[in-house]
C-alpha positions in Angstrom: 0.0 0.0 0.0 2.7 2.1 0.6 4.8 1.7 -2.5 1.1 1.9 -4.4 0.7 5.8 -2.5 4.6 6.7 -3.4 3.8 5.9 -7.0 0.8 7.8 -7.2 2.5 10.6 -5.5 5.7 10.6 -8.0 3.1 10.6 -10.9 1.6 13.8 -9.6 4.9 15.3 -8.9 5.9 14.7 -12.8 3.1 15.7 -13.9 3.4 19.3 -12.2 6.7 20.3 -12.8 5.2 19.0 -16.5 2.8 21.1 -16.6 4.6 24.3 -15.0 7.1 23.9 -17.9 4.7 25.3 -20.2 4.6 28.7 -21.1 1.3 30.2 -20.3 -0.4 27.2 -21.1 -2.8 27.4 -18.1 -4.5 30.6 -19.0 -5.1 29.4 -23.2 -7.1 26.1 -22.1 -10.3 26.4 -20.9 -11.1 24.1 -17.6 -14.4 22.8 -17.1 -15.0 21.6 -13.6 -16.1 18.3 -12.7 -17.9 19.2 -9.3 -18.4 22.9 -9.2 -19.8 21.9 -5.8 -16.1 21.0 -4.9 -14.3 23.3 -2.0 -10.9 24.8 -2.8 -8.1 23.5 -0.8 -5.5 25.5 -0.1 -2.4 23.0 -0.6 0.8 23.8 -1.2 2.7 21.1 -3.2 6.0 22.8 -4.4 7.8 22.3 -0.9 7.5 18.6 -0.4 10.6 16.8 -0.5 9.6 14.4 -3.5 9.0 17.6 -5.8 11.9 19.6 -4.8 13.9 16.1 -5.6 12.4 16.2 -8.9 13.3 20.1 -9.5 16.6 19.0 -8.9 16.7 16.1 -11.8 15.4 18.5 -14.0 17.8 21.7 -13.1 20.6 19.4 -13.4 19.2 17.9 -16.9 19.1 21.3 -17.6 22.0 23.0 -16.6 24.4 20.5 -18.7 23.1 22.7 -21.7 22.7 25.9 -20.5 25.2 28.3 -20.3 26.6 28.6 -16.7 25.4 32.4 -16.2 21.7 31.7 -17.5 21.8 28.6 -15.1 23.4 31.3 -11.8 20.0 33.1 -12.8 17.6 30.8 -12.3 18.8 29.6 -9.3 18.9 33.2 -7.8 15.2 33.4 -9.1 14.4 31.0 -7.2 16.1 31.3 -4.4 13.3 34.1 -3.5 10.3 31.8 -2.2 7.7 32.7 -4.0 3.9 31.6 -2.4 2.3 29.0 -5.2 -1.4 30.4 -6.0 -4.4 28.3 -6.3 -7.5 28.9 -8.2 -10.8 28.5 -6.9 -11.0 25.1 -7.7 -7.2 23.9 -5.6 -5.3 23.9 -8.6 -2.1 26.1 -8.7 -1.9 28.7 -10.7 1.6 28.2 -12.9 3.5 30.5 -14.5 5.4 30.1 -17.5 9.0 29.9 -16.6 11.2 31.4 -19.2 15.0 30.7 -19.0 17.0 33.7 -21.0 19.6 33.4 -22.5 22.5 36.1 -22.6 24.9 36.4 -25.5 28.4 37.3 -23.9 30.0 38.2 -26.8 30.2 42.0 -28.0 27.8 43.7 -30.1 29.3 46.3 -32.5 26.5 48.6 -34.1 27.7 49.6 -37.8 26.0 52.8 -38.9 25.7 52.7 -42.9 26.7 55.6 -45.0 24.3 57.4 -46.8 25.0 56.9 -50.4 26.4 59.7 -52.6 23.9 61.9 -54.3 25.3 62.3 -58.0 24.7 66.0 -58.8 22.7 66.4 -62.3 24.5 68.0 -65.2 23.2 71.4 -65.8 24.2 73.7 -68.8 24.7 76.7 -67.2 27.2 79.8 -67.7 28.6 80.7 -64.3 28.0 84.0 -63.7 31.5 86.5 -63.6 32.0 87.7 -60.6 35.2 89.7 -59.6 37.6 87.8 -58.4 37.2 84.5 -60.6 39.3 82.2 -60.9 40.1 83.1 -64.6 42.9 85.3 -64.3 42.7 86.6 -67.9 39.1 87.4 -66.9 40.0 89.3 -64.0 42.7 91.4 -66.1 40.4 92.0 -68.4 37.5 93.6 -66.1 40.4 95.5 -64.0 40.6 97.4 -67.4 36.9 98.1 -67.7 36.3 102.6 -68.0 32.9 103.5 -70.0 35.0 105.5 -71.8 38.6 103.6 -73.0 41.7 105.3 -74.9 43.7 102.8 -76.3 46.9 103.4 -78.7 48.1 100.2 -81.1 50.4 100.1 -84.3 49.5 98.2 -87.1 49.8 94.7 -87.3 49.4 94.7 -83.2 46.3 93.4 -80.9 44.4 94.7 -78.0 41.8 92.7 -75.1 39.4 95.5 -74.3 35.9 94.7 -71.9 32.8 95.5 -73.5 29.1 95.2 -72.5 27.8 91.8 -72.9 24.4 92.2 -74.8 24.5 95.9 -75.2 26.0 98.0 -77.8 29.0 98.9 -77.9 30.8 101.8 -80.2 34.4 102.0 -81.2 35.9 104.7 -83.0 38.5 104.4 -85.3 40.7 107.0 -86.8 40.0 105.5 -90.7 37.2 107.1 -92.8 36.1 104.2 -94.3 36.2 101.7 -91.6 36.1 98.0 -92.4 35.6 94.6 -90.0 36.6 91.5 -90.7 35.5 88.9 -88.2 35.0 85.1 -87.8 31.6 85.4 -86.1 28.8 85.8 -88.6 26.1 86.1 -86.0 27.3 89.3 -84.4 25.4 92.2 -85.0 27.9 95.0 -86.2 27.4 98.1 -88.5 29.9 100.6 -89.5 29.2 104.2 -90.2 32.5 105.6 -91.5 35.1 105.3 -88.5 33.0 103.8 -86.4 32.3 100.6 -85.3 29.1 99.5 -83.7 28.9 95.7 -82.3 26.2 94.1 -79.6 27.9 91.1 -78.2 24.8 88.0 -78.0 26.9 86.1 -75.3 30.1 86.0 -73.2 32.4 84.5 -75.5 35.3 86.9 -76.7 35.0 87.9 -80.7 37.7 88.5 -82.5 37.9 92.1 -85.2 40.2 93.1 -87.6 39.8 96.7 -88.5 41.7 98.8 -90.9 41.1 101.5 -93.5 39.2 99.9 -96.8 41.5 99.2 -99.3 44.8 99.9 -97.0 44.9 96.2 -95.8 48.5 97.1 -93.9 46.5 99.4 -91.7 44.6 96.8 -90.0 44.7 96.2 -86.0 43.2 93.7 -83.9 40.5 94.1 -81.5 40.2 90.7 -79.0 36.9 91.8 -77.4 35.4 90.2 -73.9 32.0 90.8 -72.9 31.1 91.3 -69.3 28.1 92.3 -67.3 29.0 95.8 -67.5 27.2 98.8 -68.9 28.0 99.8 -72.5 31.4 101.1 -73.5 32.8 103.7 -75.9 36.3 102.7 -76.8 38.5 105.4 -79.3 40.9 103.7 -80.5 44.1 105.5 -82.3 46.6 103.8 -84.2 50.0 104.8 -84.6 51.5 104.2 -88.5 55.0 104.8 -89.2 55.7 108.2 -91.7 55.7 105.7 -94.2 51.9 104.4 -93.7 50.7 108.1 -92.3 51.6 109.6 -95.7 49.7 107.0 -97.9 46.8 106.9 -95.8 46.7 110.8 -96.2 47.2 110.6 -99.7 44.5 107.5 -100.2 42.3 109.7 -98.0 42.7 112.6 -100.5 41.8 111.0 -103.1 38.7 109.2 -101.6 37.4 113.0 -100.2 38.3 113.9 -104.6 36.4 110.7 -106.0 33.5 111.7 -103.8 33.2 115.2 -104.7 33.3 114.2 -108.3 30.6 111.3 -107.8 28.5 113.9 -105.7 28.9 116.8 -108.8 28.2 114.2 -110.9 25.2 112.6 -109.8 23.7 116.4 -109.1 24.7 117.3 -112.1 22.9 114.9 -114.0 19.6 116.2 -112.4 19.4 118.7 -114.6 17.6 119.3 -118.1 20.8 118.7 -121.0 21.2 117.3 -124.6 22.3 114.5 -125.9 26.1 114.9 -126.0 26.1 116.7 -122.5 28.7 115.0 -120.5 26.3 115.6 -117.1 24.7 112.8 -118.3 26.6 111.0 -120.8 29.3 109.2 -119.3 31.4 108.8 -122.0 31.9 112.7 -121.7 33.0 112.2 -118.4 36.7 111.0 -118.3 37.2 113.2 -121.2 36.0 116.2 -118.8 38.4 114.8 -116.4 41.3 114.6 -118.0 41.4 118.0 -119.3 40.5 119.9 -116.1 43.4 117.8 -115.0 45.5 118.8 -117.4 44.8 122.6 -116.9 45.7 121.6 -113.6 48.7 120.6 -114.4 50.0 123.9 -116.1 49.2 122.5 -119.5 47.3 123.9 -122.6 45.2 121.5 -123.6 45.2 120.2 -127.3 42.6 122.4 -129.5 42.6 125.0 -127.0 43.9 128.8 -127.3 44.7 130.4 -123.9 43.5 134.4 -123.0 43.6 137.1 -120.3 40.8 138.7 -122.0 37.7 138.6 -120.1 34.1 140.1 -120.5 33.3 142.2 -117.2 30.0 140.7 -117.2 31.7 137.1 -116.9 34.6 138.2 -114.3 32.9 136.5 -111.6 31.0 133.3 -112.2 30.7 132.3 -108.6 27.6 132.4 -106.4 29.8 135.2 -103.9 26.8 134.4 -101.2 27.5 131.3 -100.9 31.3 131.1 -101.8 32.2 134.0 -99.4 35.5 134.7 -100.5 37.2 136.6 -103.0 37.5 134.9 -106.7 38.0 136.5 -110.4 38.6 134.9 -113.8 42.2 135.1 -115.0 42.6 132.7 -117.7 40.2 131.8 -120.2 41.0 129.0 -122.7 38.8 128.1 -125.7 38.1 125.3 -128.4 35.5 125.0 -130.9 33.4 123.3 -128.6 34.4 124.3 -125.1 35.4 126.7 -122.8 37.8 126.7 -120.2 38.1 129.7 -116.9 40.8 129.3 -114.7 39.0 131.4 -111.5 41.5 132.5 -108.5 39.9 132.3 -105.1 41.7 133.7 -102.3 40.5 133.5 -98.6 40.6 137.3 -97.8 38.1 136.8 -94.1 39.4 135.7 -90.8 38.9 131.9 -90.2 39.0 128.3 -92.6 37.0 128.8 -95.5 35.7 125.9 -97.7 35.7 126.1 -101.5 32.6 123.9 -103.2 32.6 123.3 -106.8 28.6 123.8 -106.8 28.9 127.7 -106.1 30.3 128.1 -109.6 27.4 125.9 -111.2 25.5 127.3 -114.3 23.2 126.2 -116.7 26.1 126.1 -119.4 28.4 124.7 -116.8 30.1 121.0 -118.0 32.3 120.6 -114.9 34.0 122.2 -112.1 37.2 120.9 -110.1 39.5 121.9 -107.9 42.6 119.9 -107.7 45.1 122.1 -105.2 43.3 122.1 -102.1 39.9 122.8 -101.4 39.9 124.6 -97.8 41.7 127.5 -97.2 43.3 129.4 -94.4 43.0 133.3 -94.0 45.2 134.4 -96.7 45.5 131.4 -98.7 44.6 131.1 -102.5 44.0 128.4 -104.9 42.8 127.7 -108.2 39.6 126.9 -109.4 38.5 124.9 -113.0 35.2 125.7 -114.7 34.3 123.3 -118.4 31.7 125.3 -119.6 29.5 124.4 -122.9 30.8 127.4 -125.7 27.4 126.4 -127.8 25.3 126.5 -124.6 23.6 130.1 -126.2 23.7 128.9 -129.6 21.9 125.6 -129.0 19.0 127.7 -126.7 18.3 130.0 -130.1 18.0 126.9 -132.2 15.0 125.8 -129.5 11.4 126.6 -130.5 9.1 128.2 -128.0 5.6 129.1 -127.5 4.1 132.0 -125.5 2.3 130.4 -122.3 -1.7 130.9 -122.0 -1.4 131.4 -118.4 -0.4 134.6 -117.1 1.1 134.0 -114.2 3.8 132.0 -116.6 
């Protein structure tokens, strides 16, 4: 009987150290009572001697695979006598026992970088700032005036700042300035010497500017636009005598050809005949060349030279307009033509200027003046006048009618 109560007993014991093994196990399953008319005992059943023998077998099952300091734990735990709890109906309430386990070794934390945000590739133009890092910029701006002077020989360069997107005017000391450049897109007029150029972006433009038709007069002009305001740059360039003597001369001779093309063209305006060189101009070289001629101290072929002049035809100048003293001295004549060699002498204070349209007439072919055509106070020259000897003649041959109006 008394091995049959120790088995029963070591059954029970199992079964409770079975049962408190599970972790909250006792509060998922419902219990159903089998006597609800059945009084709670109050029995405490984890002090006997047979379970605490079996709590042993177990902790030392256990602590063979258990780390030594999870094992020291426990046993502390437990060390603290806890009261076991019953329900209502005598049956302890368990609590899931959990054994934790502690990693001993180190734990190094290893924050990861961010990654690298690749910056986007924008086409952009940096603005110019002073102080850049470009030091030919830098130079260039240092030089910046609104108003610039520069002096260069032929042949030579200059860097000079100009506005970026403004205009920009350069004088030169030619009369016919002309640019040569590489950029096509520029905007850039010319208006004799000057030189007129709006720069469309940052990027330096390269000009070569000289005289027209003096190519050994040409300088260069390296420009670099900033964010400035607009700049007026004279430029002055310094030839050798060589160079300054042909330029004067080609200068002279472009103010002549001018003169002549202006006489010309005005000349033509008016009513003439068929063989009138004003508007024939195969008369015109021939009108040329022998004002030139006269010019020269020569007696034209077919001509006969005289000193004897009507008073009525002394002075063929418009003296209003002229302003200075002038009198017929020579007179030359052909069958055709006539020739008066006029002096003009500047007899009032100050330069005077001596236009060949003050001496125009209706019977007027051409008029030159081949010395020098502006005077200082005291200074005389010679003036040339082609006149038409039929002129009269050819008016008599014309047939006229009295006008019905009266006021004609």
């Amino acid at each position: 009987m008394n091995k049959s109560a120790l088995a029963m007993l070591l059954t029970v014991a199992f079964s409770s150290s079975a049962f408190a093994a599970e972790k909250d196990v006792a509060a998922d399953i419902p219990v159903t009572p089998m006597n609800a008319s059945r009084v709670p005992v109050d029995i405490s059943v984890s002090n006997g001697n047979v379970a605490n023998a079996v709590d042993q077998a177990i902790m030392d099952a256990v602590a063979k695979s258990m780390p030594a300091k999870s094992v020291a734990e426990y046993k502390a735990s437990q060390q603290a006598q806890q009261p076991v709890t019953v329900d209502s109906y005598g049956m302890p309430v368990v609590q899931g026992t959990k054994v934790k386990t502690v990693d001993t070794a180190p734990v190094y934390t290893q924050q990861g970088q961010p990654p690298a945000i690749a910056a986007t590739p924008v086409p952009s133009a940096a603005p110019q700032v002073k102080g850049s890092s470009d030091p030919i910029t830098d130079s260039v701006r240092s030089k910046y005036k609104p108003h610039q002077e520069v002096t260069i020989e032929p042949g030579h360069g200059e860097l000079l700042p100009v506005a970026a997107g403004l205009q920009n005017r350069i004088a030169t000391p030619f009369v016919d300035a002309v640019v040569k450049t590489a950029d096509m897109e520029v905007p850039i007029q010319t208006d004799g010497g000057f030189v007129y150029i709006t720069p469309l972006s940052q990027a330096p433009i390269g000009l070569m500017v000289g005289e027209r038709g003096m190519p050994e007069t040409m300088v260069s002009l390296t420009l670099m636009p900033l964010d400035v305001p607009p700049v007026m740059v004279d430029v002055k360039v310094k030839m050798d005598a060589k160079t300054k003597a042909k330029h004067s001369e080609y200068i002279a001779k472009l103010k002549s050809d001018k003169e002549k093309n202006d006489f010309l063209t005005e000349a033509r305006k008016g009513p003439t005949v068929k063989n009138d060189p004003r508007v024939n101009t195969e008369h015109e070289d021939r009108a040329t060349s022998v004002l030139s001629e006269v010019a020269g101290g020569n007696i034209p072929n077919g001509f006969d030279i005289t000193t004897d002049i009507p008073a009525e035809e002394r002075y063929p100048c418009d003296i209003v307009r002229l302003g200075m003293y002038h009198e017929v001295g020579q007179r030359m004549i052909s069958g055709r033509e006539i020739i008066d060699v006029v002096l003009v002498k500047n007899d009032i204070n100050g330069f005077r200027e001596v236009r060949e349209e003050y001496c125009l007439a209706d019977d007027v072919i051409a008029v030159g003046v081949f010395d020098r055509a502006t005077l200082a106070p005291g200074e005389t020259t010679e003036l040339y006048i082609l006149r038409d000897k039929l002129y009269n003649e050819k008016l008599k041959r014309v047939r006229t009618r009295p006008r019905l109006t009266s006021s004609y």
